[in-house]
N, C-alpha and C positions, 0 to 999 in steps of 0.2 A: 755475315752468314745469313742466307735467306732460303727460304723452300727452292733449292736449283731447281726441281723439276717442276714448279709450279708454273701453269700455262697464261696465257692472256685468254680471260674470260670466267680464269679459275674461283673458286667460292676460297677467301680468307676471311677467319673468325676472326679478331682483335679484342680484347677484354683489356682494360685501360683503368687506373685509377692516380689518384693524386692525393699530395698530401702535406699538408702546412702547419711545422709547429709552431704554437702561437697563434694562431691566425686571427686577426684583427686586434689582434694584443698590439701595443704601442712598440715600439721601435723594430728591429730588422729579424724577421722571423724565417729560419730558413722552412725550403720545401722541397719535396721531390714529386717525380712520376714515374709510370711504370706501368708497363702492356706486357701480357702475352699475346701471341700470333700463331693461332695454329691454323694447319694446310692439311688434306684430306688427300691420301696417293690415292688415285682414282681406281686401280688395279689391285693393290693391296688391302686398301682401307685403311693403312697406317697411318697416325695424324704427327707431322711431324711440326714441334714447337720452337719456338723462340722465344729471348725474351729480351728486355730491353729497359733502361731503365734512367734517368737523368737528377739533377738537381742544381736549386740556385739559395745562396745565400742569403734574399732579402726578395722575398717574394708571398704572393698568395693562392687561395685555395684555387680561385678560377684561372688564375694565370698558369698553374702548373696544369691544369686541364686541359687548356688549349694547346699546353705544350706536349702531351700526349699524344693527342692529336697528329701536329706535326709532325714530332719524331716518328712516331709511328709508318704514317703515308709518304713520307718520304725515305725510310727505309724500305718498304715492299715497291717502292716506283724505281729503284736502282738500276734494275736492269732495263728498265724502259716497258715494262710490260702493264698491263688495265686490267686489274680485277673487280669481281662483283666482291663485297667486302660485308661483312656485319661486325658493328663496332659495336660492345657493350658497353656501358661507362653506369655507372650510379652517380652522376651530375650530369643533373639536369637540365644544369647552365651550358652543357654541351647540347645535351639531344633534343632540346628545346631551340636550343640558338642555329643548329642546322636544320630542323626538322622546318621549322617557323620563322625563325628573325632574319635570316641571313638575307632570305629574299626581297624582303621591305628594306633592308639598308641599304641593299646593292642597287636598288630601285630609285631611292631617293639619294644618291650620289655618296654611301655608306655615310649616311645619317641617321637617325632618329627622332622618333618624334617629340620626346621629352628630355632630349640633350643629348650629349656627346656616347660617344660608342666607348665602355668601359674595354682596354687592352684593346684596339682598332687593330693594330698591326699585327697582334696575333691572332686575330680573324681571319684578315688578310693574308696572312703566312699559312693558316689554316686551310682555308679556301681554296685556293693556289696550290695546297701538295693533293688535296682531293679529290680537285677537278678533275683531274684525268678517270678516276675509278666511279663504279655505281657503285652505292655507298645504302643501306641501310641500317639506319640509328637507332638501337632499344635501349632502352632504361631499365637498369636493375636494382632494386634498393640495394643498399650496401648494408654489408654485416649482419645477412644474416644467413650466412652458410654455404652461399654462393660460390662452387670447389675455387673457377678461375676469378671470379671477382676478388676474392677472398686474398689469391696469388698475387693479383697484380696489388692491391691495396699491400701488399709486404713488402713486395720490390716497392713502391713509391713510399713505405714510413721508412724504409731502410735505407732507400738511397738520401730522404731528407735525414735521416739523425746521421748521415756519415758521410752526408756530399759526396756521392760517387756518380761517376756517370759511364754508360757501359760499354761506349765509345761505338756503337752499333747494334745488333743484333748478336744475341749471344746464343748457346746450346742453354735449352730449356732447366732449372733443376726444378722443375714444376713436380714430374712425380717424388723426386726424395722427401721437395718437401710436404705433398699431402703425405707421404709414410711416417715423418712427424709430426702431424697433426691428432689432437687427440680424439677419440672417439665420438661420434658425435657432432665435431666441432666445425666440420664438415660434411656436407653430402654428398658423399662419392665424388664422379666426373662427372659432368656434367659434356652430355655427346654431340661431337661436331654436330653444328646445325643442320637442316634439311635444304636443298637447295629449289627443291618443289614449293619451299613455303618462304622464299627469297623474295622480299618486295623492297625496292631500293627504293629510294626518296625521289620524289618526279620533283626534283630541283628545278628550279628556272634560269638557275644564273650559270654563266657560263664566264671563261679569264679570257 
């Protein structure tokens, strides 16, 4: 399932979080991830969502981040179409390693200056579903009321305590679940972004 009537050139939100139980605890700590996607009908104003969601068995906090990521961008590229896109995430390790790192690896033959590229290939797998869209990257802190941050961080501890994966893009239950949210515990919705104040990343690298 993806926005059908979403255009090439269209503005896509993505809100993305991860999540690792255990994490750097000794032996095999499962994790999940998990994005909403919402699309803005140009004519209506209707934002119609997605959601999407994965998990691994023996994994960590940043590697399911990148896998956000992925999954994400290569579900809106299905049809072959290039959006302008704004990816929220509360790691760091994402919108720092795009905003900043990605370019000095690719530079120096996806190397680093202090040793080896931690997860390389999901960089590279990153990299690679991206490249086709203008992409800009903010950082949200997490937890603290953030309506879709808040979303996608459920779908990612839920699909890690129960290893599901969502086998694509599914029908949003983003509002049932802010209608059980308790008062407070959330800030309303947070409104499709503005595409007047859309600054994508002036990336250098190209596949």
């Amino acid at each position: 399932m993806t926005p059908a009537k979403a255009r090439n050139g269209d503005l896509v939100a993505i809100y993305a979080d991860e999540s690792c139980l255990g994490n750097g605890r000794d032996g095999e700590n499962p994790g999940g991830a998990g994005g909403l996607i919402e699309w803005l009908h140009p004519k209506s104003s209707e934002v119609t969502r997605c959601d999407y969601w994965i998990s691994e068995p023996a994994t960590t906090n940043n590697r399911m981040a990148l896998r956000s990521v992925i999954e994400a961008f290569r579900e809106i590229s299905r049809r072959g179409n290039s959006y302008r896109v704004l990816f929220t995430s509360d790691s760091k390790y994402i919108v720092d390693g795009m905003n900043s790192w990605v370019d000095g690896w690719m530079a120096r033959g996806w190397r680093r200056k202090t040793g080896p590229i931690e997860n390389l290939e999901l960089w590279k797998e990153a990299v690679a579903a991206v490249s086709r869209h203008e992409v800009q990257w903010r950082w949200v802190r997490g937890h603290v009321g953030h309506p879709q941050n808040e979303y996608a961080n459920f779908l990612a501890t839920r699909a890690a305590a129960e290893q599901t994966n969502s086998g694509g893009l599914q029908q949003s239950q983003f509002d049932s679940w802010l209608a059980r949210q308790k008062a407070g515990a959330v800030k309303g919705t947070a409104p499709f972004p503005d595409l007047q104040s859309f600054q994508p990343n002036k990336k250098a690298w190209t596949i």
